[in-house]
One Martini backbone bead per residue (centre of mass of N, CA, C, O) as a GRO file, in nm:
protein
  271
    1UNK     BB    1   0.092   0.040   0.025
    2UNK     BB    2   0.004   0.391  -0.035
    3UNK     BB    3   0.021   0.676   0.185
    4UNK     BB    4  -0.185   0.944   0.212
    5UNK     BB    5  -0.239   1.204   0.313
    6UNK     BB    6  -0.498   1.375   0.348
    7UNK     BB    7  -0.813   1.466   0.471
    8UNK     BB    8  -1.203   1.551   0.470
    9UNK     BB    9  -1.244   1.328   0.686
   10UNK     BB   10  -1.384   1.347   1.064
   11UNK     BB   11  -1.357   1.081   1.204
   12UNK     BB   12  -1.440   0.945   1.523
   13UNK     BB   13  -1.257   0.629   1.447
   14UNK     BB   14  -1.008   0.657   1.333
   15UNK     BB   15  -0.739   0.448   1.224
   16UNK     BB   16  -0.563   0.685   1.056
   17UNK     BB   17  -0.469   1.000   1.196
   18UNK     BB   18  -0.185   1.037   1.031
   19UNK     BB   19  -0.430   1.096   0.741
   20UNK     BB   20  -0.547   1.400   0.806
   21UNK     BB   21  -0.277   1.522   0.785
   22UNK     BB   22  -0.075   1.673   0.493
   23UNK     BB   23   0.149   1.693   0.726
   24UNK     BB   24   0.439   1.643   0.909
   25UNK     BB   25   0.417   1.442   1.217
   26UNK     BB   26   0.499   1.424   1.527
   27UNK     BB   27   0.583   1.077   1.706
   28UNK     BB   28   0.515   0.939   2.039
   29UNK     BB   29   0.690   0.682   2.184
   30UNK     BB   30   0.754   0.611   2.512
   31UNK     BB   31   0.833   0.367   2.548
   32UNK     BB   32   1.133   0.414   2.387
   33UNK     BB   33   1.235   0.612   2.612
   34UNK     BB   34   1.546   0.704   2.737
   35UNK     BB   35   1.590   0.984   2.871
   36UNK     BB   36   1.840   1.158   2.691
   37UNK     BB   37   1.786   1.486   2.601
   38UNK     BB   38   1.848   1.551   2.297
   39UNK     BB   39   1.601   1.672   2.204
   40UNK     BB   40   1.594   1.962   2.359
   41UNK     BB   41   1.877   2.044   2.222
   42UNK     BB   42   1.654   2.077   1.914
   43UNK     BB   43   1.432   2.271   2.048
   44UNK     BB   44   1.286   2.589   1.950
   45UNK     BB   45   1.023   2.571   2.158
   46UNK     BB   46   1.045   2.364   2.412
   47UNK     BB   47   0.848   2.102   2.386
   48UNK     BB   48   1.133   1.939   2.537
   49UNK     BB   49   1.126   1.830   2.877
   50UNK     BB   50   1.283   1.796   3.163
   51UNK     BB   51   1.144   1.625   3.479
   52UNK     BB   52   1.317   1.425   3.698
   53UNK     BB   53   1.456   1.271   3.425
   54UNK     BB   54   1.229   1.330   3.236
   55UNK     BB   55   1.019   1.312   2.950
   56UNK     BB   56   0.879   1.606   2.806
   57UNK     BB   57   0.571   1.632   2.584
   58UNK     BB   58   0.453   1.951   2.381
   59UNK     BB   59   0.247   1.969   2.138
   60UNK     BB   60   0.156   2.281   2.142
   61UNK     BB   61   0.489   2.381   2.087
   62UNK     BB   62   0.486   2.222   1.815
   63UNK     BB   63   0.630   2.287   1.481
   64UNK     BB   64   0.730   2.028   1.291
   65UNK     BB   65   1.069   2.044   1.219
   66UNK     BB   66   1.223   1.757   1.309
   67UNK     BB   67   1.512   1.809   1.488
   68UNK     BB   68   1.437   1.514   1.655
   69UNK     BB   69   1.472   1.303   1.480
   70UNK     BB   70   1.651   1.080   1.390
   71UNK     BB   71   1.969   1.067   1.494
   72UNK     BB   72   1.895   1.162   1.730
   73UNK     BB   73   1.652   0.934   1.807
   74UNK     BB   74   1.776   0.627   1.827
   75UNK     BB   75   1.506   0.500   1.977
   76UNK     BB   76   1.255   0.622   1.831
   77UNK     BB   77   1.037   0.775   1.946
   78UNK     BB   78   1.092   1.016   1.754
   79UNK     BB   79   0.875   1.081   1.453
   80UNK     BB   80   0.792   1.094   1.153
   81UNK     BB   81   0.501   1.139   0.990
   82UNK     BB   82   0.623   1.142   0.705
   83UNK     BB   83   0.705   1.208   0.350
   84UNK     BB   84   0.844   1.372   0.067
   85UNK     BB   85   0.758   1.268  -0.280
   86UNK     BB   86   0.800   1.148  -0.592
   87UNK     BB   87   0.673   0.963  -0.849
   88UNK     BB   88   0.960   0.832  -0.885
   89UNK     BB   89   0.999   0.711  -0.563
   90UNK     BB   90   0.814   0.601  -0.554
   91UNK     BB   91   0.783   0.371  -0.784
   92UNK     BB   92   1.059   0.240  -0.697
   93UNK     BB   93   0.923   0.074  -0.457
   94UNK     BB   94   0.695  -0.052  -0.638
   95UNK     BB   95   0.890  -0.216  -0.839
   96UNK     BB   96   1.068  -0.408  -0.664
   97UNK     BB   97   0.768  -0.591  -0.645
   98UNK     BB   98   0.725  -0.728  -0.928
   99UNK     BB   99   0.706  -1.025  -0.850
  100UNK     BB  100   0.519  -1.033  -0.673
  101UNK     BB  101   0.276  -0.947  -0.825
  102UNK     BB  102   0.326  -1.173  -1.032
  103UNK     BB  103   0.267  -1.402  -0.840
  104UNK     BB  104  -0.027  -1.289  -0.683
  105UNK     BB  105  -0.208  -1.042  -0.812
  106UNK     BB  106  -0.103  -0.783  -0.775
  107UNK     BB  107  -0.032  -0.447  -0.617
  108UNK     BB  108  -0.122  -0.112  -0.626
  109UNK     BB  109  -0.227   0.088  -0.357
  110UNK     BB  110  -0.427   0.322  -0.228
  111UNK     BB  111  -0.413   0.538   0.042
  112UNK     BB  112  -0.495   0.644   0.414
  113UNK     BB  113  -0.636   0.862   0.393
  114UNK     BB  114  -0.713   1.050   0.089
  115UNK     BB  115  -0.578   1.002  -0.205
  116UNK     BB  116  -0.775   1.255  -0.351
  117UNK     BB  117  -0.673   1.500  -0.205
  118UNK     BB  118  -0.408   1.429  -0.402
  119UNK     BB  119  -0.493   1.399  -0.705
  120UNK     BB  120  -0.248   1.440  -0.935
  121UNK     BB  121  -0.070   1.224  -0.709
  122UNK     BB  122  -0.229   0.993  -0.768
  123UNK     BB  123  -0.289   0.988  -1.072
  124UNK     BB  124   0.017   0.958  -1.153
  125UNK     BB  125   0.053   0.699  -0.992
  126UNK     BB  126  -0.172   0.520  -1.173
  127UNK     BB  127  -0.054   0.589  -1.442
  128UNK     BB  128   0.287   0.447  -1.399
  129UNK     BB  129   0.161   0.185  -1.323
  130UNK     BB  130   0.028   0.125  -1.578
  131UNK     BB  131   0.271   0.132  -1.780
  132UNK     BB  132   0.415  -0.081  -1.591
  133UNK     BB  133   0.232  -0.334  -1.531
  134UNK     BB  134   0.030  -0.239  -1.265
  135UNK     BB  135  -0.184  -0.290  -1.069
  136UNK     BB  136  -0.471  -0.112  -0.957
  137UNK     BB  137  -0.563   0.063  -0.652
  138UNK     BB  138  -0.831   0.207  -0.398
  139UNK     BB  139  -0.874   0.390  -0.128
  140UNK     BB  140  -1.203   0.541  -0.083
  141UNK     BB  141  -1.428   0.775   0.048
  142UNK     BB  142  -1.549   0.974  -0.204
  143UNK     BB  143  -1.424   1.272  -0.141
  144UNK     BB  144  -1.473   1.457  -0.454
  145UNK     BB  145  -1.422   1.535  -0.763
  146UNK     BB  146  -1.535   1.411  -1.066
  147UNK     BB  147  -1.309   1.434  -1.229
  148UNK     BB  148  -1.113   1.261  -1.030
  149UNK     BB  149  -1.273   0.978  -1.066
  150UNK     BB  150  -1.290   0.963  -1.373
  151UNK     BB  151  -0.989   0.958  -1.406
  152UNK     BB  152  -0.920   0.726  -1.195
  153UNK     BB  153  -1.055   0.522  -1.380
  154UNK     BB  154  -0.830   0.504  -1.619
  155UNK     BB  155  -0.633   0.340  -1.384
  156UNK     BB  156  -0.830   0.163  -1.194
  157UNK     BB  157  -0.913  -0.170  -1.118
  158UNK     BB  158  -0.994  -0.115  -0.803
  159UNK     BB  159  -1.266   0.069  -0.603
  160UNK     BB  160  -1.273   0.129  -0.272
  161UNK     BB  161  -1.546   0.184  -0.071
  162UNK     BB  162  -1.684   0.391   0.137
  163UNK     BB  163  -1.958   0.318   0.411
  164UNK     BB  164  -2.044   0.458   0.702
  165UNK     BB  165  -2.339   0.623   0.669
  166UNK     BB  166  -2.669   0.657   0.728
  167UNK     BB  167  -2.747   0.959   0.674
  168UNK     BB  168  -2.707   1.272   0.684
  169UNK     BB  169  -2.701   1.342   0.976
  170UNK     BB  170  -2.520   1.099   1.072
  171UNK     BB  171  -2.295   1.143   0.912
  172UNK     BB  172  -2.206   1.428   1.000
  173UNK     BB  173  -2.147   1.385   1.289
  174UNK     BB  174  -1.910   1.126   1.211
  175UNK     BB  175  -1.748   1.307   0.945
  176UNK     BB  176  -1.822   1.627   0.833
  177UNK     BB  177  -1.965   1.541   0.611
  178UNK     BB  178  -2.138   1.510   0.350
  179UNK     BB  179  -2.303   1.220   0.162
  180UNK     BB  180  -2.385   1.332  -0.153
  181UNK     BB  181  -2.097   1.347  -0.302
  182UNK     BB  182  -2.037   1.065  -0.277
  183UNK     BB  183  -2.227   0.911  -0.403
  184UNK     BB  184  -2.217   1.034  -0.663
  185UNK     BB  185  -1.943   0.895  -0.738
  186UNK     BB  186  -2.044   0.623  -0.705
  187UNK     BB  187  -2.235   0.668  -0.959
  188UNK     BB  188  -1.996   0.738  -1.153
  189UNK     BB  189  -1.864   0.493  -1.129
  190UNK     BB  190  -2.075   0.284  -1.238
  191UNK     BB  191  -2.110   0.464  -1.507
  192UNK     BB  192  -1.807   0.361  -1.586
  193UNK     BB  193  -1.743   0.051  -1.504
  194UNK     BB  194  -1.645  -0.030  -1.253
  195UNK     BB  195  -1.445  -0.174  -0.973
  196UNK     BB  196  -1.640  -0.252  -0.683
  197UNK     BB  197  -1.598  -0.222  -0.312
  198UNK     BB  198  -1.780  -0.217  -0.039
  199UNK     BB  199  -1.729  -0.030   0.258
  200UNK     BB  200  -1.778  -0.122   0.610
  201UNK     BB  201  -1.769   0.029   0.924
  202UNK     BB  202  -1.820  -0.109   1.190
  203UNK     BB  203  -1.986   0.038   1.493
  204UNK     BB  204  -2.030   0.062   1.790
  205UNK     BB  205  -2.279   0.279   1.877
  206UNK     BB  206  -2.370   0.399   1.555
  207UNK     BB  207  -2.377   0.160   1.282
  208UNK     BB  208  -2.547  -0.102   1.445
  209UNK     BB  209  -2.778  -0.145   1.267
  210UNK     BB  210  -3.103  -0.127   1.062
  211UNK     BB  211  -3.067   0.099   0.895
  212UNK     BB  212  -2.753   0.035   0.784
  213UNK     BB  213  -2.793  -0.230   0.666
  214UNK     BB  214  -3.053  -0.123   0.479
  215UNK     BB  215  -2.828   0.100   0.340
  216UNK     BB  216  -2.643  -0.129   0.216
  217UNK     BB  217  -2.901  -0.263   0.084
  218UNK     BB  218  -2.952  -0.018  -0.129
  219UNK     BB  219  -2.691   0.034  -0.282
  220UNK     BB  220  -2.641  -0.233  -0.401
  221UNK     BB  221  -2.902  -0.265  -0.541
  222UNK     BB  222  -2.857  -0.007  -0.733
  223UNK     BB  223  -2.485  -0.099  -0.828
  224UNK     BB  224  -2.404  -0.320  -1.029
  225UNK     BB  225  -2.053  -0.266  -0.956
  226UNK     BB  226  -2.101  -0.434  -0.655
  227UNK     BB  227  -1.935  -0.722  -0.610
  228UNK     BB  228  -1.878  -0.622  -0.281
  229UNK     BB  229  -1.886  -0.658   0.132
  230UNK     BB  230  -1.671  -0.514   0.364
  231UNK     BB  231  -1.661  -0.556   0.660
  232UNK     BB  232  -1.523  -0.338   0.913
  233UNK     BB  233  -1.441  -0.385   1.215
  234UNK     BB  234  -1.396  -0.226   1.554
  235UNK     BB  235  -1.095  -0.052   1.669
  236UNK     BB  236  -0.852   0.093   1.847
  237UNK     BB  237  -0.572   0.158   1.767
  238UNK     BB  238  -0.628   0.490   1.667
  239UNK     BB  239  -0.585   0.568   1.979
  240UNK     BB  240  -0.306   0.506   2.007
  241UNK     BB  241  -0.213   0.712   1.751
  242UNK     BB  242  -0.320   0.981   1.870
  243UNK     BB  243  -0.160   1.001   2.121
  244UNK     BB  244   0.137   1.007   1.953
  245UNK     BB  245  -0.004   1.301   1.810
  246UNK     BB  246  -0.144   1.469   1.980
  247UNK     BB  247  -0.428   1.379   1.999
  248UNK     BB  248  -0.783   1.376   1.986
  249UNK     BB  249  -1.000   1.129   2.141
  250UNK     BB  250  -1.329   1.112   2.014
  251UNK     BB  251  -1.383   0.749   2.027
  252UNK     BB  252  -1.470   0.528   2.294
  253UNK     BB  253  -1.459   0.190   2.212
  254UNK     BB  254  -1.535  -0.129   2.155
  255UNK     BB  255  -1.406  -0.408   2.010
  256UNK     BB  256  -1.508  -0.591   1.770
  257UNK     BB  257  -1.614  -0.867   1.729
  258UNK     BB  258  -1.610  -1.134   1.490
  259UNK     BB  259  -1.884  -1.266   1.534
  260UNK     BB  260  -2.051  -1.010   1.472
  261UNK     BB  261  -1.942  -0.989   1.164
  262UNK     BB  262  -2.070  -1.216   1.058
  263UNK     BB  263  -2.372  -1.155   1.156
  264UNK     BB  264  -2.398  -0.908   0.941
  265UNK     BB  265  -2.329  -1.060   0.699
  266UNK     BB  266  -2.561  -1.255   0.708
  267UNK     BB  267  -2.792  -1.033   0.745
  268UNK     BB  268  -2.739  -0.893   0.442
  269UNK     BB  269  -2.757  -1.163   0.268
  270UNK     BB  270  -3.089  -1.159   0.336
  271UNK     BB  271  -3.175  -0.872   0.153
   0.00000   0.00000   0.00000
């Protein structure tokens, strides 16, 4: 997978919150902390501080210059969350793997964030793949220009496609955006005849219930260009990594059980 920075939309539940933002992220994991106090003296904001002989990082005064990274930090506690490619550096290590992917029937698949956030560089990279002779995926939100989706269909093998919530009310309040134009691009991918695989998170006590299963099976009976339905169930993960970001948890569930997640499966398969 090539993971692209920068999304439209701020699930409550996000699992890669390292991909909401566009800009290169300081990350910390205190377990590797061995507090050697070398960050202190490359911090021209004064972020990390020495206190009682421990390492103490205030996010609000980082301004992710990234002094603190790389060698500074040989135990690694502190890295940068993203690095900036340009699409021939990203497709060399793309094509490193070409034998794997001739072996597998694989590909490079684009994900995020949300990989249309930055259209020409997403579309760039799908282009190059395929003139590589390399199968291409896009893993989207589907918030994006109709422009970008029509074009980006001409370079990908197969679309997932996220359906997170059903009803405009309840989309915006657990994702920031309208539903409207996410749905428009479904329907412009399927008269494209797009190869689309719908993708669903399931929250417990968000999205686990009898309407939202009904609105997944109404998407899927619309639109003939669906040929799988991908349960994606509901894990914790999001907040260890959001904590390392110094960013604010906003959903604490349970991780659903995967026999949870197959009896949603069998109840949809019913409809």
């Amino acid at each position: 997978n090539v993971f692209l920075k920068g999304c439209p939309l701020k699930c409550i539940w996000c699992h890669n919150p390292e991909g909401m933002g566009a800009g290169i992220q300081l990350q910390y994991t205190p377990e590797k902390c061995i507090s050697c106090g070398a960050c202190t003296a490359v911090c021209p904001q004064g972020a990390h501080r020495m206190v009682k002989g421990k390492h103490v990082l205030d996010f609000t005064h980082c301004s992710s210059c990234m002094n603190c990274t790389g060698e500074i930090c040989w135990a690694q506690a502190v890295q940068a969350a993203g690095r900036r490619c340009s699409v021939p550096e990203v497709m060399e290590e793309v094509l490193a793997d070409r034998a794997y992917y001739e072996k597998s029937g694989g590909g490079m698949t684009l994900s995020g964030g949300e990989p249309f956030f930055q259209p020409d560089f997403a579309i760039a990279l799908l282009r190059a793949a395929k003139e590589n002779g390399i199968g291409t995926a896009a893993e989207t939100c589907g918030m994006g220009g109709a422009a970008t989706f029509a074009e980006a269909a001409r370079y990908t093998d197969q679309f997932l496609f996220d359906y997170k919530a059903t009803g405009e009310e309840l989309h915006k309040k657990v994702t920031g955006v309208s539903q409207a134009p996410i749905l428009r691009n479904l329907a412009l991918l399927d008269s494209l005849s797009a190869d689309i695989i719908l993708r669903c998170p399931m929250v417990p006590g968000i999205n686990d219930n009898e309407a939202h299963y009904q609105g997944i099976a109404d998407v899927v009976s619309r639109y003939s260009r669906i040929r799988e339905v991908h349960i994606m169930p509901y894990h914790t993960l999001g907040n260890g990594k959001a904590g390392r970001l110094g960013m604010e948890i906003r959903f604490r569930g349970e991780t659903m059980q995967v026999g949870r997640a197959g009896e949603i499966r069998t109840r949809l398969a019913e409809n």
